[in-house]
ROGUDREN-847778 format. One record per residue (C-alpha): chain; x, y, z. Coordinates in steps of 0.5 Angstrom, whole numbers, plus 500, padded with zeros to 3 digits. Layout:
 chain  c1  c2  c3
     A   X   Y   Z
...
! end
This chain:
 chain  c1  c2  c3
     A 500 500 500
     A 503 506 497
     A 503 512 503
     A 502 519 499
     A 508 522 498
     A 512 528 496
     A 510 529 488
     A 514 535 487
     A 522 536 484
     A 527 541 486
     A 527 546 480
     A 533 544 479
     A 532 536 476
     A 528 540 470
     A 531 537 463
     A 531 542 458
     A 527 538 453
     A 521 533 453
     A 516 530 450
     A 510 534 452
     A 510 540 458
     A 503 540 462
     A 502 547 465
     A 497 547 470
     A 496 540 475
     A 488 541 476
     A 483 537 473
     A 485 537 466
     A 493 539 467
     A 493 532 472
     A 489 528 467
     A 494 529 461
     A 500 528 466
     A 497 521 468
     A 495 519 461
     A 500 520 458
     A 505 519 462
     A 502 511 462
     A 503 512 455
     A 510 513 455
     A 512 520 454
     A 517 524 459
     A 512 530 461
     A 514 535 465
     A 508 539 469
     A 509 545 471
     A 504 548 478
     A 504 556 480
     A 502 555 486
     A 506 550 492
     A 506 543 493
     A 500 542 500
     A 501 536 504
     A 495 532 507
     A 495 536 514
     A 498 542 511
     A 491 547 509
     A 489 552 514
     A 485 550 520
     A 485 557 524
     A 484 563 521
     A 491 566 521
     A 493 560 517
     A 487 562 512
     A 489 569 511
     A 495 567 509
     A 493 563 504
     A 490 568 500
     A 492 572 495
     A 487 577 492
     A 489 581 485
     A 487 587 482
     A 490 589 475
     A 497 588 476
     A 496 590 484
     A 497 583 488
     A 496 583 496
     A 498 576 499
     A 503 570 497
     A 504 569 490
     A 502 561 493
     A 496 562 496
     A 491 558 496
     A 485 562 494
     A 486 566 490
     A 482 572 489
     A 481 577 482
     A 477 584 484
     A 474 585 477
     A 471 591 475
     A 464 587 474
     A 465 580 477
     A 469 577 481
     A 472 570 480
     A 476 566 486
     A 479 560 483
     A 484 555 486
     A 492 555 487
     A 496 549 489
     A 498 543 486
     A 492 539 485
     A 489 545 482
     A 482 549 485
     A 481 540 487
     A 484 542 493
     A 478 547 495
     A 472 546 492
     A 465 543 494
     A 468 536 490
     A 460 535 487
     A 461 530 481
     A 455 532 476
     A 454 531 469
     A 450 536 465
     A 443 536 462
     A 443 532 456
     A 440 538 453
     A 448 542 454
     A 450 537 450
     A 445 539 445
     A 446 545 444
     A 449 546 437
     A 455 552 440
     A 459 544 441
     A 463 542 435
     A 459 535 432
     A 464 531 434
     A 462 532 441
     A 456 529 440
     A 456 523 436
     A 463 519 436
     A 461 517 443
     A 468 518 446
     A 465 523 451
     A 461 517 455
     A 468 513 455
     A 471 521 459
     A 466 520 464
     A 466 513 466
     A 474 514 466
     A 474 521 470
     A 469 518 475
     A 473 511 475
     A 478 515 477
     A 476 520 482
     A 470 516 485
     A 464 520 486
     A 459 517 491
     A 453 518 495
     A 454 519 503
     A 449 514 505
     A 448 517 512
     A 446 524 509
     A 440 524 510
     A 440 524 517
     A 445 530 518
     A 441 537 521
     A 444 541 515
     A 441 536 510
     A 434 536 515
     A 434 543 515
     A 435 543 506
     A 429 539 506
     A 425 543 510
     A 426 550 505
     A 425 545 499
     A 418 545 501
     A 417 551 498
     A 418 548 491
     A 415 542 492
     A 421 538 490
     A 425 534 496
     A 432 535 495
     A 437 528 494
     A 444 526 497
     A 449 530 492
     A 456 525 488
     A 462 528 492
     A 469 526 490
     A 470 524 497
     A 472 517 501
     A 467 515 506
     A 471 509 507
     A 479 507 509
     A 482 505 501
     A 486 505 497
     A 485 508 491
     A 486 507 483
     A 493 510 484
     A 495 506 489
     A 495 511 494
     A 492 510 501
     A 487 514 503
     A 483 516 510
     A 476 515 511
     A 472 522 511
     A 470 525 518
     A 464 528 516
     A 467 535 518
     A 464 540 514
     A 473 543 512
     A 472 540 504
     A 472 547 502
     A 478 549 505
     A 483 543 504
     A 482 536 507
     A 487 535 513
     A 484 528 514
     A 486 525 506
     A 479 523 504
     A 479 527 498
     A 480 525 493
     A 484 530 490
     A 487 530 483
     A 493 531 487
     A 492 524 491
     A 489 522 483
     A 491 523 477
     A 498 527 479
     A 499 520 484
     A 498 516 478
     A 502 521 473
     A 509 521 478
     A 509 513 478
     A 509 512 471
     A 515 518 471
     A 512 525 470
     A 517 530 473
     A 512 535 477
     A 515 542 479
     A 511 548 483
     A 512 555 484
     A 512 556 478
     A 509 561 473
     A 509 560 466
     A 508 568 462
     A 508 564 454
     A 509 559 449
     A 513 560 443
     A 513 556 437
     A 519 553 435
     A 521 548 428
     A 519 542 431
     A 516 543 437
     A 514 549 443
     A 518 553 448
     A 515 555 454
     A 516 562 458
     A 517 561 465
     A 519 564 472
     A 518 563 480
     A 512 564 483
     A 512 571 485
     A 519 572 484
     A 520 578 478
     A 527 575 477
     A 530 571 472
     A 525 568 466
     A 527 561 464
     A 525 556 459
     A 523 549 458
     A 522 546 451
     A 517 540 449
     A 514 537 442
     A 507 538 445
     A 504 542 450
     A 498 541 454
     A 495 548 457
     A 491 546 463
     A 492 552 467
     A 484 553 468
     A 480 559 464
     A 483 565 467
     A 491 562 467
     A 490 558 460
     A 487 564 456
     A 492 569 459
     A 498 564 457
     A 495 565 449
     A 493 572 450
     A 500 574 452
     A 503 568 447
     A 499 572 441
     A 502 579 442
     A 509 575 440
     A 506 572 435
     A 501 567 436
     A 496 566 430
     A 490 564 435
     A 483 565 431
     A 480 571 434
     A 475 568 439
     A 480 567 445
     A 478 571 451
     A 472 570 448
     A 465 566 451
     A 467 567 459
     A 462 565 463
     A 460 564 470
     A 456 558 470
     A 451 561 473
     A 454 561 480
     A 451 564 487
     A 453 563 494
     A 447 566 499
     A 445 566 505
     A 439 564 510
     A 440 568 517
     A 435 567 524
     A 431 561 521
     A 427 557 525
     A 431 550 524
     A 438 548 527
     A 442 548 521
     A 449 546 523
     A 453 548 517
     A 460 550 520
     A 465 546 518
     A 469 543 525
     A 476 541 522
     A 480 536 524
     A 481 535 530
     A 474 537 531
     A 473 544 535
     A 466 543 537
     A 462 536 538
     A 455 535 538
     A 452 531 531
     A 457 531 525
     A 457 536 520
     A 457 533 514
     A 461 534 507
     A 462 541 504
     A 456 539 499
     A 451 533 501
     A 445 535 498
     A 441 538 493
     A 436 540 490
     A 435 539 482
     A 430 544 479
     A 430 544 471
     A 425 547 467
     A 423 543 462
     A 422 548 458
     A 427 553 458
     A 434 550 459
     A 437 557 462
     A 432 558 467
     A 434 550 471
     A 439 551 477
     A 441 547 482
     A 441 549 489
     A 446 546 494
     A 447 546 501
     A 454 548 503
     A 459 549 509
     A 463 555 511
     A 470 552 513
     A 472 552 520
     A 477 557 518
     A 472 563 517
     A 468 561 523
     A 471 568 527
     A 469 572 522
     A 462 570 520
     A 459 574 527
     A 462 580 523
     A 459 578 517
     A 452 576 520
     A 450 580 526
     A 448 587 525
     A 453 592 525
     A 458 587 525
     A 457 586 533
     A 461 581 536
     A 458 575 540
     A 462 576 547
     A 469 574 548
     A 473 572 543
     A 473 565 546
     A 465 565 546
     A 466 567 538
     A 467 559 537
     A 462 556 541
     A 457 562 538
     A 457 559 532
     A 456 552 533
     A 451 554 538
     A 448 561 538
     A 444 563 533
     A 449 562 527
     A 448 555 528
     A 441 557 524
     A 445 559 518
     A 443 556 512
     A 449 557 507
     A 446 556 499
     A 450 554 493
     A 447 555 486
     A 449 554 480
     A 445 555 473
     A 445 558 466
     A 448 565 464
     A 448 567 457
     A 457 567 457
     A 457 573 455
     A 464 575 458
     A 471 577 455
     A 477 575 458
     A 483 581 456
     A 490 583 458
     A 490 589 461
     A 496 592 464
     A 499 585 462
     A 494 582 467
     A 487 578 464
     A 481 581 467
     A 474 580 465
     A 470 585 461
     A 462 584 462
     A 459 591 463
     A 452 588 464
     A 453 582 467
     A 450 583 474
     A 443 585 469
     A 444 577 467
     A 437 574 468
     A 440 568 472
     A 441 572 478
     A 434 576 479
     A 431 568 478
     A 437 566 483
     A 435 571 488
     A 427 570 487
     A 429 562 488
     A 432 562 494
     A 429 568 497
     A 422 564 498
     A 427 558 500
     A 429 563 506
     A 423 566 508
     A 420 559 507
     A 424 556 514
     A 423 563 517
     A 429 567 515
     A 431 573 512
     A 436 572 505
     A 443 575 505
     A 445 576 497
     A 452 578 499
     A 454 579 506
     A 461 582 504
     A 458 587 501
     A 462 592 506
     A 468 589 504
     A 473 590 498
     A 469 584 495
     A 464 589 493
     A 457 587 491
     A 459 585 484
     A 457 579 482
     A 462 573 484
     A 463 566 481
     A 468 560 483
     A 466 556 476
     A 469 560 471
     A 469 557 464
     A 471 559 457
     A 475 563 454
     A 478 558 449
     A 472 555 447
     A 470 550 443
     A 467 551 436
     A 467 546 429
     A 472 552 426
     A 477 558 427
     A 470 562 427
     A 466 559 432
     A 472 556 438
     A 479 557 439
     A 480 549 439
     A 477 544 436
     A 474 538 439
     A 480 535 440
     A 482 541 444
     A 487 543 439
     A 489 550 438
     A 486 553 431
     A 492 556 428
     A 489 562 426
     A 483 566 425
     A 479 562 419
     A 478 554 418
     A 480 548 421
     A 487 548 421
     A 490 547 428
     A 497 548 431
     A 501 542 431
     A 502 540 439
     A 498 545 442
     A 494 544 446
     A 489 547 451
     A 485 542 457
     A 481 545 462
     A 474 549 463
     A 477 555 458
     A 474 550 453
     A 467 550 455
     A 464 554 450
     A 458 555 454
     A 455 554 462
     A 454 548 463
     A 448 548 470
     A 452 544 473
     A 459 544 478
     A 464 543 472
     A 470 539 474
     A 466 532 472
     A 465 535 465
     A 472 538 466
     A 475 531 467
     A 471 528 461
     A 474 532 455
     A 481 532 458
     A 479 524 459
     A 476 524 451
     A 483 529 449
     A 487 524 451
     A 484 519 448
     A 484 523 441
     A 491 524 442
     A 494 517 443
     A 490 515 436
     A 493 521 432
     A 499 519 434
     A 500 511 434
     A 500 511 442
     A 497 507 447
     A 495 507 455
     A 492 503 460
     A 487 505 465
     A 488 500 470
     A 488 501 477
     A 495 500 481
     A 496 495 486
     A 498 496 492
     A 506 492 493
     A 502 487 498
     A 496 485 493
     A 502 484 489
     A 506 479 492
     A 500 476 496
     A 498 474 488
     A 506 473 486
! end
């Protein structure tokens, strides 16, 4: 049984050259590390942010705001590494993940597959649709990260309290598919993991080793076939060469010395805002793209809101590891949902979701929450009144629905930011905002759109799901890769860049209703497939077996 172990190298064990160079270590950029690895290429993947060891996310409230880093334009408050990193846009806000493993290491981890009707829709190449190979992504991709059901949700107090404010829909809620081990194992990368403690701290990194995070997946899987893995670096670029790709890169919040690694292919999977800032900056020196890059940005359709003084005990503060507080078990970040579609109108189905505040934040949720931001007692008594006075009635919302993917991701001042002057007058966020204030009102509470509205974050609109940007189109005309996710080599036709390619959401070429990263897995899943095809190559998906299994079968 393989314990986890360090997955990065020093900087200095980086060859020049390899076969293919994957930057980015989330969903996509760790499962094209992992299969093509397996296919026998030497890869290399480079990671911006560091390397966190189970144990090693932030449990207390100093730990966590170190952990954040937020940018406005070129301006940046907080490490270059943080985990949570923060963009202040001029009409939305975007937080995404930073760290090896990706925005795994701190989502929800909700496994969900879009309507088929996202599929239907005629904005994706044909291909998508009709040669079956993305069934075989999403039977890959859940293979590997192993969504299930937590059988015991239903009998959680934050669950009842969902099922309570459900009512007013007349639809109960279900138990949600989230990438998390309810059970000791070992998993398809040989990697033991620990058994989910139900602490509510998904959101702000596992310290118990029960997510199954690409870092403990796929990245796992990528190091034991021979990728080389390197953190705290950023890339800028990519430069064409004869017979291959440069790519330009440089220490994470270090403005020292740039330097380079070559490869015959490259895999961009540094999520929409990374990847699309890559080719945005690679085609200012010269990088024929179609003119559709930065295109198509779409916030998924995201809201997190809240319900304050309802009737029902909620218990939706995470308790960490050891658990600060003791009384019934929080739950996974994510356990239930309830799944509104509109049989007429796509755009107008969402799904609502419970959600859990980490432990992390609980001291600051009385300044957010009680009137005039006045403090519950002493600061020894802030903890306690959180799981036990009125703030155990919180009820925190996750919704995710349908925008119009609208939004243009730009340079600016050599920093990508968003432009999308009208987004907060999208129709998603009044029908959101109408949905969960009868949910609010239903169990005796007062919905709050936004309590961080007196603060930098603003009362813009904000989404952790950010897609597009690089999306996918038949042609130049109408996506910036093709269905294989190969880069188009200019503003016209089909023809595409040999060897480049991009591997994440950018590519959603519109929202998708649903939390992403199993869609995310399934085209990087299929991408893989198409690329061991085109070029006579060959990969196995089965699981590692432990060594004990191994000599016991010997």
């Amino acid at each position: 049984m393989q314990q986890p172990v360090t997955l990065s190298l020093d900087r200095l064990a980086m060859r020049p050259a390899y076969d293919v160079v994957v930057v980015g270590s989330g969903y996509g950029g760790g499962i094209a590390a992992s299969r093509l690895s397996r296919a026998g290429q030497r890869v290399c993947v480079l990671e911006r942010g560091r390397e966190v060891p189970v144990g090693g996310f932030p449990a207390r409230l100093p730990e966590l705001r170190r952990e954040l880093q937020v940018h406005s334009g070129k301006k940046r408050s907080g490490s270059g590494t943080g985990l949570y990193d923060v963009r202040l846009g001029s009409d939305i806000n975007v937080v995404v993940g930073c760290g090896l493993g990706g925005g795994s290491l701190i989502n929800a981890g909700v496994a969900l597959r879009p309507d088929a009707r996202v599929f239907a829709d005629r904005v994706w190449p044909d291909a998508i649709r009709d040669d079956g190979l993305l069934d075989l992504g999403f039977a890959r991709a859940a293979a590997m990260l192993r969504p299930a059901r937590y059988a015991g949700a239903p009998e959680l107090t934050k669950y009842r309290a969902l099922e309570a404010a459900s009512g007013v829909f007349g639809k109960a809620p279900v138990t949600a598919p989230i990438t998390v081990s309810f059970d000791e194992v070992v998993n398809p990368a040989g990697i033991a993991q620990a058994a989910c403690t139900l602490c509510g701290d998904c959101c702000s990194g596992c310290n118990v080793g029960a997510k199954n995070s690409v870092a403990v997946t796929y990245l796992a899987d990528a190091k034991t076939h021979g990728a080389e893995i390197f953190t705290e670096l950023s890339v800028s670029h990519v430069e064409k060469l004869s017979g291959g790709w440069r790519v330009h890169f440089f220490s994470t919040g270090d403005a020292g010395e740039a330097s380079s690694v070559d490869a015959k292919t490259v895999f961009l999977g540094a999520g929409t805002l990374g990847s699309t800032e890559i080719l945005l900056r690679s085609r200012e020196r010269g990088l024929s793209t179609s003119d559709r890059l930065g295109m198509g940005f779409s916030a998924n359709g995201d809201i997190i809101a809240f319900a304050l003084g309802g009737k029902n005990r909620v218990n939706a503060v995470g308790v960490g590891e050891p658990p600060k507080f003791s009384e019934d078990p929080v739950g996974t970040s994510v356990a239930g949902q309830i799944e509104l579609p509109d049989d007429d109108d796509l755009n107008a189905s969402m799904i609502i979701q419970e959600g859990t505040m980490p432990s992390s934040v609980a001291p600051l949720l009385p300044v957010f929450f009680i009137a005039g931001g006045r403090l519950l007692g002493a600061a020894q008594s802030l903890i306690k009144g959180v799981y036990k006075g009125p703030l155990s009635h919180l009820q925190s919302f996750f919704c995710v629905s349908h925008d119009e993917a609208l939004g243009r991701l730009v340079l600016k001042d050599d920093a990508i930011q968003v432009d999308w002057p009208d987004v907060a007058k999208q129709d998603v966020y009044a029908r959101v905002d109408a949905a969960l204030t009868k949910a609010a009102e239903f169990v005796g509470g007062r919905y709050i759109k936004n309590p961080l509205a007196a603060t930098n974050m603003g009362s813009k609109p904000a989404t952790a799901h950010p897609l597009g940007g690089c999306g996918m189109g038949e042609t130049a005309e109408s996506g910036t890769v093709n269905h294989k996710c190969q880069v188009f080599a200019g503003p016209r036709g089909d023809e595409t860049h040999a060897g480049l390619y991009v591997c994440d959401g950018s590519v959603m070429p519109r929202s998708l209703g649903c939390n992403p990263l199993l869609t995310i897995s399934a085209l990087a899943e299929r991408a893989m497939v198409q690329f061991a095809r085109d070029h006579n190559l060959g990969f196995d998906t089965e699981p590692i077996r432990p060594q004990a299994e191994l000599e016991a079968t010997a």
